[in-house]
mmCIF file as gemmi writes it, N, C-alpha and C atoms, coordinates in Angstrom:
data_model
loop_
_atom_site.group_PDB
_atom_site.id
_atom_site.type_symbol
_atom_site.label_atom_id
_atom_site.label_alt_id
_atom_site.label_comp_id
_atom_site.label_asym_id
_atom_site.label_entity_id
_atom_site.label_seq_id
_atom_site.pdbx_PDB_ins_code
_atom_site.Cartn_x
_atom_site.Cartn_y
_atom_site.Cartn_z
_atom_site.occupancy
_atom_site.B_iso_or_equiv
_atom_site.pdbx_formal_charge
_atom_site.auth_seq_id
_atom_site.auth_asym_id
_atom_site.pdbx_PDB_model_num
ATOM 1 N N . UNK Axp A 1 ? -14.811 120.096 -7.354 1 0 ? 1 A 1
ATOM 2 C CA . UNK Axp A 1 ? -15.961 120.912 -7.715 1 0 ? 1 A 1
ATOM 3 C C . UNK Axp A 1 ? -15.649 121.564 -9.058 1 0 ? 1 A 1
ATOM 4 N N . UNK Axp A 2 ? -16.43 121.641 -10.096 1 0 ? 2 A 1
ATOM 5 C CA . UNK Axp A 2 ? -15.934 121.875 -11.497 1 0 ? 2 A 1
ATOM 6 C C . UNK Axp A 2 ? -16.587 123.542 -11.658 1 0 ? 2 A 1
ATOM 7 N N . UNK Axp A 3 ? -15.964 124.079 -12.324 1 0 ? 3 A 1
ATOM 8 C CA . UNK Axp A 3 ? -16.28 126.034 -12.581 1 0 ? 3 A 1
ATOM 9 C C . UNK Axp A 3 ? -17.745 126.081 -12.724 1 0 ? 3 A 1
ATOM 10 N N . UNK Axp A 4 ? -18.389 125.265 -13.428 1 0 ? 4 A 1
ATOM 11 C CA . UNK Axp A 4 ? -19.559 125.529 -13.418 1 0 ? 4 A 1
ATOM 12 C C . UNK Axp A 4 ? -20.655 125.474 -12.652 1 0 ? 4 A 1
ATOM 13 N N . UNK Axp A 5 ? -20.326 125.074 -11.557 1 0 ? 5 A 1
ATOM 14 C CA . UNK Axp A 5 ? -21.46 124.383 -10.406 1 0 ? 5 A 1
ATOM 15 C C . UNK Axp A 5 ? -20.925 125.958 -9.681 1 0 ? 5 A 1
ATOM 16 N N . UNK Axp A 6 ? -19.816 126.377 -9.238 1 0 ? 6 A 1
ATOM 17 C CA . UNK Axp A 6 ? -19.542 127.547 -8.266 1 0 ? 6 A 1
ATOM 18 C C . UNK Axp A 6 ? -20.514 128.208 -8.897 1 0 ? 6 A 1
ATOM 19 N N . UNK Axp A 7 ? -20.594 129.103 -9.64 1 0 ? 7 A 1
ATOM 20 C CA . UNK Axp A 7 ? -21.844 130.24 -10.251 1 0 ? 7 A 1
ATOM 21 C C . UNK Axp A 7 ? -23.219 129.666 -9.62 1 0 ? 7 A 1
ATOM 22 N N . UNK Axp A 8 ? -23.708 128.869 -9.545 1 0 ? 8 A 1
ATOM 23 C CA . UNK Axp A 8 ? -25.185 128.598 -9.562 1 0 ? 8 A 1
ATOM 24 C C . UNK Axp A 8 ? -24.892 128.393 -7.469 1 0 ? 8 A 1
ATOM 25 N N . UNK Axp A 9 ? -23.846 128.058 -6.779 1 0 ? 9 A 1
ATOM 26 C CA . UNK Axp A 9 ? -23.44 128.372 -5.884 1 0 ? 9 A 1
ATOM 27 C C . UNK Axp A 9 ? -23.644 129.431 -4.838 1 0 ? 9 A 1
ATOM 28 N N . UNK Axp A 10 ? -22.51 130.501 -6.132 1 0 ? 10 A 1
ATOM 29 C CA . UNK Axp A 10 ? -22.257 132.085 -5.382 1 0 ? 10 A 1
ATOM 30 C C . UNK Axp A 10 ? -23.81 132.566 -5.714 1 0 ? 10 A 1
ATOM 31 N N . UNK Axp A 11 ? -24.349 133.14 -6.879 1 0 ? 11 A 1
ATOM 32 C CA . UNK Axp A 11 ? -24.919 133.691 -6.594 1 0 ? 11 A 1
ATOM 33 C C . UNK Axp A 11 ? -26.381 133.701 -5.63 1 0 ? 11 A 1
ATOM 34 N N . UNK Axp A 12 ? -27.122 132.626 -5.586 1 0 ? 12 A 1
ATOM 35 C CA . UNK Axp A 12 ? -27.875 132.725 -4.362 1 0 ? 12 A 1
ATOM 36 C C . UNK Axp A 12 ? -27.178 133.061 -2.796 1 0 ? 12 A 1
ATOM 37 N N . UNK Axp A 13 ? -25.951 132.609 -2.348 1 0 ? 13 A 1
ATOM 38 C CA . UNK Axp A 13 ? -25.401 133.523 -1.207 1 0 ? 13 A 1
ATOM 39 C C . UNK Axp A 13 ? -25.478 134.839 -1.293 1 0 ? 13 A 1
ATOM 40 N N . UNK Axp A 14 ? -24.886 135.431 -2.48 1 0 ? 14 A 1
ATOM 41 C CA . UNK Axp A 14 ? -24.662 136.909 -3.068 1 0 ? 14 A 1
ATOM 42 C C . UNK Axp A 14 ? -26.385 137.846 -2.858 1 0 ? 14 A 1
ATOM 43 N N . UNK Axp A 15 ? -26.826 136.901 -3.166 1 0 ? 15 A 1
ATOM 44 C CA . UNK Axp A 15 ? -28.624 137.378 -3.156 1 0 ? 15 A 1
ATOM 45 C C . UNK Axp A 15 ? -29.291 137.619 -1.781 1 0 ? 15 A 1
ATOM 46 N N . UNK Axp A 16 ? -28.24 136.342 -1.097 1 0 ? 16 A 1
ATOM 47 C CA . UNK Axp A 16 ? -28.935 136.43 0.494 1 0 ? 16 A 1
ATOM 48 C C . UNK Axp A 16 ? -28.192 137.377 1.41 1 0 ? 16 A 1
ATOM 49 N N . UNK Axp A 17 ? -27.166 137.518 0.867 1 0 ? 17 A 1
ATOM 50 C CA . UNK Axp A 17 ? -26.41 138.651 1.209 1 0 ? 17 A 1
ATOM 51 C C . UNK Axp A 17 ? -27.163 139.946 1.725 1 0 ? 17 A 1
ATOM 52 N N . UNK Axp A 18 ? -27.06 140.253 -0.457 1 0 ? 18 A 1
ATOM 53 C CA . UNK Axp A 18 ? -28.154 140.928 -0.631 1 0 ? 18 A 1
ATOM 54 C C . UNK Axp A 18 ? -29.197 141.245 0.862 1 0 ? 18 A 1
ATOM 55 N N . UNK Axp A 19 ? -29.733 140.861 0.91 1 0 ? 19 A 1
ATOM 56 C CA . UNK Axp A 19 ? -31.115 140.878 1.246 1 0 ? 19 A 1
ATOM 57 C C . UNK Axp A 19 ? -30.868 141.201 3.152 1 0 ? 19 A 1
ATOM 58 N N . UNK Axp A 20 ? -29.584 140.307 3.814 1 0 ? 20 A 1
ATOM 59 C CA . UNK Axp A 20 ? -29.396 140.649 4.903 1 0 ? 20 A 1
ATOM 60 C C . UNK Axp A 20 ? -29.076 142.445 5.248 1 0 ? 20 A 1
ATOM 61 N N . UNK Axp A 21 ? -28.356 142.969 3.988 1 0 ? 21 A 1
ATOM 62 C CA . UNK Axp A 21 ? -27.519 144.159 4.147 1 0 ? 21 A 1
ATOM 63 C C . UNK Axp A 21 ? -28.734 144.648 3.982 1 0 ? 21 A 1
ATOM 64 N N . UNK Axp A 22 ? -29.994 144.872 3.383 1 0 ? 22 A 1
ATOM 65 C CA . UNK Axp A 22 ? -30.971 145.855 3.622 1 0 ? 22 A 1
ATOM 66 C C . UNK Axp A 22 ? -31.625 145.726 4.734 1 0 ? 22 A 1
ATOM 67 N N . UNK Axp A 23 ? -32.268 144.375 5.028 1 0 ? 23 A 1
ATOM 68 C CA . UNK Axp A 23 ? -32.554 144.253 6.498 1 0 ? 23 A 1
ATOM 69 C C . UNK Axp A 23 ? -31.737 144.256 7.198 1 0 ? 23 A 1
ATOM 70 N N . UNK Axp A 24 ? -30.182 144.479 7.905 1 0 ? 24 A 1
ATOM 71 C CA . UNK Axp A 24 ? -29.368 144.61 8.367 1 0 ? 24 A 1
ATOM 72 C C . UNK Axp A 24 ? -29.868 146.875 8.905 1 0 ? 24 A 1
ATOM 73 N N . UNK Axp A 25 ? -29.891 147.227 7.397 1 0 ? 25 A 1
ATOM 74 C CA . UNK Axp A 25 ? -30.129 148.376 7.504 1 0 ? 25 A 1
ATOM 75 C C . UNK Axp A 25 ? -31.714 148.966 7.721 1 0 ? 25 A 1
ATOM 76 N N . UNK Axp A 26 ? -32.345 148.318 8.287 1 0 ? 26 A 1
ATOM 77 C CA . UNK Axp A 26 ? -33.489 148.703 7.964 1 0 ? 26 A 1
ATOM 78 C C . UNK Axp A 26 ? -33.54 148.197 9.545 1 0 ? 26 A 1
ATOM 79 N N . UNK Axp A 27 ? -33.138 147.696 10.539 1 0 ? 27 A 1
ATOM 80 C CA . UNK Axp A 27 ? -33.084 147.493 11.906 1 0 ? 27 A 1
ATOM 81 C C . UNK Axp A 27 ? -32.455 148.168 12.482 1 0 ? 27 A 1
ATOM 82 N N . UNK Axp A 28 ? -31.195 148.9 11.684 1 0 ? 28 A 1
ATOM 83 C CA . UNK Axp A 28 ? -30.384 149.992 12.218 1 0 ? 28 A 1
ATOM 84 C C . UNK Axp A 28 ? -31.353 151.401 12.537 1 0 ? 28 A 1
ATOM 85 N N . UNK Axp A 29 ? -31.976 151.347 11.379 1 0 ? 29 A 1
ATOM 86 C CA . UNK Axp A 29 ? -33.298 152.991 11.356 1 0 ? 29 A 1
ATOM 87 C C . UNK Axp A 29 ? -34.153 152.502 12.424 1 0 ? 29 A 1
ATOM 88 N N . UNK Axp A 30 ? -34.813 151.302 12.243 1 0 ? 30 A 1
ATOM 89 C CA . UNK Axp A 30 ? -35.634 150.961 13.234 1 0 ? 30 A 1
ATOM 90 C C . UNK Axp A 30 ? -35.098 150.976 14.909 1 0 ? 30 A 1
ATOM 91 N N . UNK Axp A 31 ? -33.76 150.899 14.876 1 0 ? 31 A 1
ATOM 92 C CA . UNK Axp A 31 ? -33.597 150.649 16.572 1 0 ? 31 A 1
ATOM 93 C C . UNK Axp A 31 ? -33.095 151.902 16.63 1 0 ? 31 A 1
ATOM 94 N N . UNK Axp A 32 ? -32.821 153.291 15.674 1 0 ? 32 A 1
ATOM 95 C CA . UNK Axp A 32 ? -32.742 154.363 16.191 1 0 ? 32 A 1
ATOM 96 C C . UNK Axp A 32 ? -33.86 155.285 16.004 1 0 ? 32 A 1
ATOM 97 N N . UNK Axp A 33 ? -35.143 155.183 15.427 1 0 ? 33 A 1
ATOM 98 C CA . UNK Axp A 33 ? -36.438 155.26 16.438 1 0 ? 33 A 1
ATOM 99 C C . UNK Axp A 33 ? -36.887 155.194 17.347 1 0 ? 33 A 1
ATOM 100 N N . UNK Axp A 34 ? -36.74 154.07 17.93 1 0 ? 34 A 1
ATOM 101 C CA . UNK Axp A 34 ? -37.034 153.518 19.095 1 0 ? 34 A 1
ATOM 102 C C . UNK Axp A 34 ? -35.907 153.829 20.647 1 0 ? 34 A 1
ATOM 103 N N . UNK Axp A 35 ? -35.003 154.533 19.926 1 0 ? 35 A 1
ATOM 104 C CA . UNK Axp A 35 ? -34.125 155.115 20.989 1 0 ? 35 A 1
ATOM 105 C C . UNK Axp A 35 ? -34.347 156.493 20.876 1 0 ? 35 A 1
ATOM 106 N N . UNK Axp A 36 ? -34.748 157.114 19.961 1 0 ? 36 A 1
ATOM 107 C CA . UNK Axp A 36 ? -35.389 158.633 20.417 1 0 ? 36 A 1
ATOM 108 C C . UNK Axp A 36 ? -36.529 158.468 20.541 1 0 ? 36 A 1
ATOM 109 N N . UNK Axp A 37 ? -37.542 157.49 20.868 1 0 ? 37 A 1
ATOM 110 C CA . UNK Axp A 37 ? -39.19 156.79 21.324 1 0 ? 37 A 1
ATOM 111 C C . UNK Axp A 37 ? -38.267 157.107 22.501 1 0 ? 37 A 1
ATOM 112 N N . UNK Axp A 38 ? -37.559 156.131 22.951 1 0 ? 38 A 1
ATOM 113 C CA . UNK Axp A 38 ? -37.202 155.522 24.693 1 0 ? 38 A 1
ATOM 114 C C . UNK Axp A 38 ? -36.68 157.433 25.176 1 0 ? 38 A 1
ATOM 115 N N . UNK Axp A 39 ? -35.791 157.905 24.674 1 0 ? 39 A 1
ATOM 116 C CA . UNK Axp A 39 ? -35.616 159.179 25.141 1 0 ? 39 A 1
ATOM 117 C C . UNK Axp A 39 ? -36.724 160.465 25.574 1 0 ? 39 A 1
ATOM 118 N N . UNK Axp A 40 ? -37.571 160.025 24.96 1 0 ? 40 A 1
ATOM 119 C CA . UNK Axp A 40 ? -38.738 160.969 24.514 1 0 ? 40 A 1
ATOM 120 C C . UNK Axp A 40 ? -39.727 160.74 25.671 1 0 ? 40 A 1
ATOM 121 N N . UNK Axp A 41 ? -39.926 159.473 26.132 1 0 ? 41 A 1
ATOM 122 C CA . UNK Axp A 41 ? -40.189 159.038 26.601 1 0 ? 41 A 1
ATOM 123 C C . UNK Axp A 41 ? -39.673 159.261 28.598 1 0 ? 41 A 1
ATOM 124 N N . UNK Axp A 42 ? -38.581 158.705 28.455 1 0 ? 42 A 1
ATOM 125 C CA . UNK Axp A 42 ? -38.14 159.363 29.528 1 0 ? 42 A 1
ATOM 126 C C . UNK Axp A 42 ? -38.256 160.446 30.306 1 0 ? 42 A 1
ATOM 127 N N . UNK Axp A 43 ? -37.931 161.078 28.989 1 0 ? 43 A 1
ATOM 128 C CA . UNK Axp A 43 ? -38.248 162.827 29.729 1 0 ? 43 A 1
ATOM 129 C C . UNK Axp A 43 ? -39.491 163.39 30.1 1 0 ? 43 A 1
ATOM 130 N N . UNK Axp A 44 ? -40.324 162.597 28.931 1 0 ? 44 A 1
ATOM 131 C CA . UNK Axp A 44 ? -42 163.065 29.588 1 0 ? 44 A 1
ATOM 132 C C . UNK Axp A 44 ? -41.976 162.184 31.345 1 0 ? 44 A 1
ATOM 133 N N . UNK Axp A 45 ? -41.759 161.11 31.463 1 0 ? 45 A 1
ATOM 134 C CA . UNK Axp A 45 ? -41.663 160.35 32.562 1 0 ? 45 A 1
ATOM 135 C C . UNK Axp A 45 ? -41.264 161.439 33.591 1 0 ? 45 A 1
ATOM 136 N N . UNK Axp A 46 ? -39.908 162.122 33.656 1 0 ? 46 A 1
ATOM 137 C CA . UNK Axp A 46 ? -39.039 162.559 34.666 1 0 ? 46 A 1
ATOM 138 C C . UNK Axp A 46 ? -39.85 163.984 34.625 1 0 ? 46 A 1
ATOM 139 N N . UNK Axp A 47 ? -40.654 164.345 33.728 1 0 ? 47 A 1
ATOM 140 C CA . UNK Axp A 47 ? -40.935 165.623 34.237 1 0 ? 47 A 1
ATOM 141 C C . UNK Axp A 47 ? -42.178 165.389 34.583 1 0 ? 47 A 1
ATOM 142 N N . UNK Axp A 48 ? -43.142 164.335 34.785 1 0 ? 48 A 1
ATOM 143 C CA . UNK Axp A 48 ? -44.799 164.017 35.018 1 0 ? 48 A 1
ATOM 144 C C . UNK Axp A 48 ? -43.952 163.551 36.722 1 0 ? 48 A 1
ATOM 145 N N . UNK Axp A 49 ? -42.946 162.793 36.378 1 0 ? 49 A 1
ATOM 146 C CA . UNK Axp A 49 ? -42.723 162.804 38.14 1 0 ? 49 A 1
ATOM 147 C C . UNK Axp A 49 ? -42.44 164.126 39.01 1 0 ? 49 A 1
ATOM 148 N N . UNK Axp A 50 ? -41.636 164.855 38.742 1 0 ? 50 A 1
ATOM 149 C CA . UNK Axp A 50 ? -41.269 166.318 38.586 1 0 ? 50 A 1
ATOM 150 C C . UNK Axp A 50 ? -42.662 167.247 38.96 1 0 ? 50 A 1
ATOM 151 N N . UNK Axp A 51 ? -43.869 167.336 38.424 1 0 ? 51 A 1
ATOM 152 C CA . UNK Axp A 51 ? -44.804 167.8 38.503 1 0 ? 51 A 1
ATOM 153 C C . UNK Axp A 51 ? -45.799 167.095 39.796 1 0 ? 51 A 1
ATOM 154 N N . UNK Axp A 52 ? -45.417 165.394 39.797 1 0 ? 52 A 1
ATOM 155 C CA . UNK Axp A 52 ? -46.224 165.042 40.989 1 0 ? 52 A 1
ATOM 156 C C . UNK Axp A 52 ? -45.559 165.245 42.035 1 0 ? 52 A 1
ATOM 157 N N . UNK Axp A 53 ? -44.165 165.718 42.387 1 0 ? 53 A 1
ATOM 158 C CA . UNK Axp A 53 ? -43.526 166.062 43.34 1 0 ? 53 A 1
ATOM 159 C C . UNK Axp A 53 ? -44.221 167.18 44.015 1 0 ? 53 A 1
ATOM 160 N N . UNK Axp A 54 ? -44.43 168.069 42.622 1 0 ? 54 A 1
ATOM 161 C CA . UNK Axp A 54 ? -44.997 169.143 43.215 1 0 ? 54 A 1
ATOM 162 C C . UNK Axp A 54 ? -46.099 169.382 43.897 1 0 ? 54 A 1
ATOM 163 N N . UNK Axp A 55 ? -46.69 168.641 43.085 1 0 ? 55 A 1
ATOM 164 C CA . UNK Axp A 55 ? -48.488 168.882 43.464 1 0 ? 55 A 1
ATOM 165 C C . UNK Axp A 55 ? -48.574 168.152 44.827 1 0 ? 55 A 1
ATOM 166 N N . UNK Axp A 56 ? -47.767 166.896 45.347 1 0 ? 56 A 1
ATOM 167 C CA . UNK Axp A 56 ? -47.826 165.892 46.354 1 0 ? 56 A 1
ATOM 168 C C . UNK Axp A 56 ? -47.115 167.746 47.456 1 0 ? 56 A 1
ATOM 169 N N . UNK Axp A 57 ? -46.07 168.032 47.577 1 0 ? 57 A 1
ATOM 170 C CA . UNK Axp A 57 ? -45.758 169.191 48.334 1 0 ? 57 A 1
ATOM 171 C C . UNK Axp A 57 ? -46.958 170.305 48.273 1 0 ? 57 A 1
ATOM 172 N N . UNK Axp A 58 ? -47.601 170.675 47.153 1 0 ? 58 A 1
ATOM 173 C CA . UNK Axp A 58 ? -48.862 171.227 47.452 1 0 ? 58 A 1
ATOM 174 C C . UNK Axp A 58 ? -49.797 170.77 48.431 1 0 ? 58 A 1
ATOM 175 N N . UNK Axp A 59 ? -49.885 169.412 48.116 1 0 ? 59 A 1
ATOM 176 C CA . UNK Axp A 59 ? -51.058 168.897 48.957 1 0 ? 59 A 1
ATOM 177 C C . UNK Axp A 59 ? -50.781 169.016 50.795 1 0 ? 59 A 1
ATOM 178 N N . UNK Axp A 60 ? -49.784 168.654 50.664 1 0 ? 60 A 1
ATOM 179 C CA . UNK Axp A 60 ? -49.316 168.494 51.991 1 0 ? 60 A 1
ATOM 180 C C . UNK Axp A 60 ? -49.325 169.7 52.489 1 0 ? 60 A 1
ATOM 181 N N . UNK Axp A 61 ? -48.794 170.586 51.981 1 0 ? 61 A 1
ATOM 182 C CA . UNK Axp A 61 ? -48.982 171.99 52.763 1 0 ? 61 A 1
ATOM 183 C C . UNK Axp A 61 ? -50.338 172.833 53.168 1 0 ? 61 A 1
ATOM 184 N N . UNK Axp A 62 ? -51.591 172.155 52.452 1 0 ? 62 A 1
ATOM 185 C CA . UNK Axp A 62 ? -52.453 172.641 52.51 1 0 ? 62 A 1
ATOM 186 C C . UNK Axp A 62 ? -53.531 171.433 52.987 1 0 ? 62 A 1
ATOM 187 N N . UNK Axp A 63 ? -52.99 170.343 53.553 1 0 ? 63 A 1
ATOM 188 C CA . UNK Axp A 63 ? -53.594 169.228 54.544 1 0 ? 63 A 1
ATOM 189 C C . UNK Axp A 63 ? -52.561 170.025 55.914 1 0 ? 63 A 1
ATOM 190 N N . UNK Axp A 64 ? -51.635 170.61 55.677 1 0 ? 64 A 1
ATOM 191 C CA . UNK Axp A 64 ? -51.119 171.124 57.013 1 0 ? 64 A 1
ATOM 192 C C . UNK Axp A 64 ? -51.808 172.446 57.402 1 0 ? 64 A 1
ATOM 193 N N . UNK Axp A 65 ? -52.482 173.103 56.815 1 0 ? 65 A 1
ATOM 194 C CA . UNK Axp A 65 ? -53.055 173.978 57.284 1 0 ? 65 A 1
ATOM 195 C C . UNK Axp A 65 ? -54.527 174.178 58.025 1 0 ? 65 A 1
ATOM 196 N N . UNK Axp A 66 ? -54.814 172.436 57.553 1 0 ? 66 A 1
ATOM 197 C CA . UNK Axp A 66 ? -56.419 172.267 58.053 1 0 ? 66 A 1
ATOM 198 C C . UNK Axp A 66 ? -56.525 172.433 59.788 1 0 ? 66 A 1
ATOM 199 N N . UNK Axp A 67 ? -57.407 172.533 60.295 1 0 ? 67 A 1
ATOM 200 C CA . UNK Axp A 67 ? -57.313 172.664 61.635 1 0 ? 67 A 1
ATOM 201 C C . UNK Axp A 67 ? -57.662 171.235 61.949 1 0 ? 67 A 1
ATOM 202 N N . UNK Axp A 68 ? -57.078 171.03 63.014 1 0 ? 68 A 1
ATOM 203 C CA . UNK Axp A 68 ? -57.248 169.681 63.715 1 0 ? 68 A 1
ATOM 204 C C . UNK Axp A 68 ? -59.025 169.348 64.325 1 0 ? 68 A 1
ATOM 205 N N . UNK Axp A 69 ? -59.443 168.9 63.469 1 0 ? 69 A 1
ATOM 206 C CA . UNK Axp A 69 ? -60.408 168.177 64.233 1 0 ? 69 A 1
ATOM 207 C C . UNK Axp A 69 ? -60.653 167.845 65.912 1 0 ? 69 A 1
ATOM 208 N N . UNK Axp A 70 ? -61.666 169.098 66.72 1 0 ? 70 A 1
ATOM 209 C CA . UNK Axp A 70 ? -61.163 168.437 68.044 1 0 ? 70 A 1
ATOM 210 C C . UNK Axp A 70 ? -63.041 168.22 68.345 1 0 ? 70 A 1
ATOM 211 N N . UNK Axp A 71 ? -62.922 167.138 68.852 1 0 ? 71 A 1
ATOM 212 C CA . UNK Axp A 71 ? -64.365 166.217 69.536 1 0 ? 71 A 1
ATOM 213 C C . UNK Axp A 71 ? -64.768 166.701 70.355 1 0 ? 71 A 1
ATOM 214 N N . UNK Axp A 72 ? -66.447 167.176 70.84 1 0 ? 72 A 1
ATOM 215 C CA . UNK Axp A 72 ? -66.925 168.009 71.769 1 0 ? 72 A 1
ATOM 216 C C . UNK Axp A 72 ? -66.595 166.394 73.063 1 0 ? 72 A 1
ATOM 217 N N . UNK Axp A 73 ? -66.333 167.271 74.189 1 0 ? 73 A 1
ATOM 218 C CA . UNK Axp A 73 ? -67.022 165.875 74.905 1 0 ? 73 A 1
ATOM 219 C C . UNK Axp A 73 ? -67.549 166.168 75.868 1 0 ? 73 A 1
């Protein structure tokens, strides 16, 4: 392979390089978005369950207080 052919070689690798290391970095920002999305996320989850716990124990306590239905006969 003669000196002059390497140059016309390297630099398009060097370019694609290039180009991986910003998109390389630009998936790094992007997948740590999306992990304080997924966190953010979660927590609204665990506390909307948290709240239907409650309201489901509300309900119940106040379906326990109804009087029993009793049938003339």
């Amino acid at each position: 392979m003669s000196m002059t052919s390497q140059p016309s070689l390297i630099e398009p690798l060097a370019e694609r390089v290039d180009r991986l290391l910003v998109r390389h970095a630009e998936l790094q920002r992007t997948n740590t978005l999306l992990a304080e999305q997924v966190a953010a996320l979660t927590q609204e989850r665990d506390s909307l369950r948290s709240r239907l716990h409650a309201a489901r124990s509300r309900v119940d306590a106040l379906i326990a207080r109804l009087p029993v239905n009793q049938e003339a006969s």
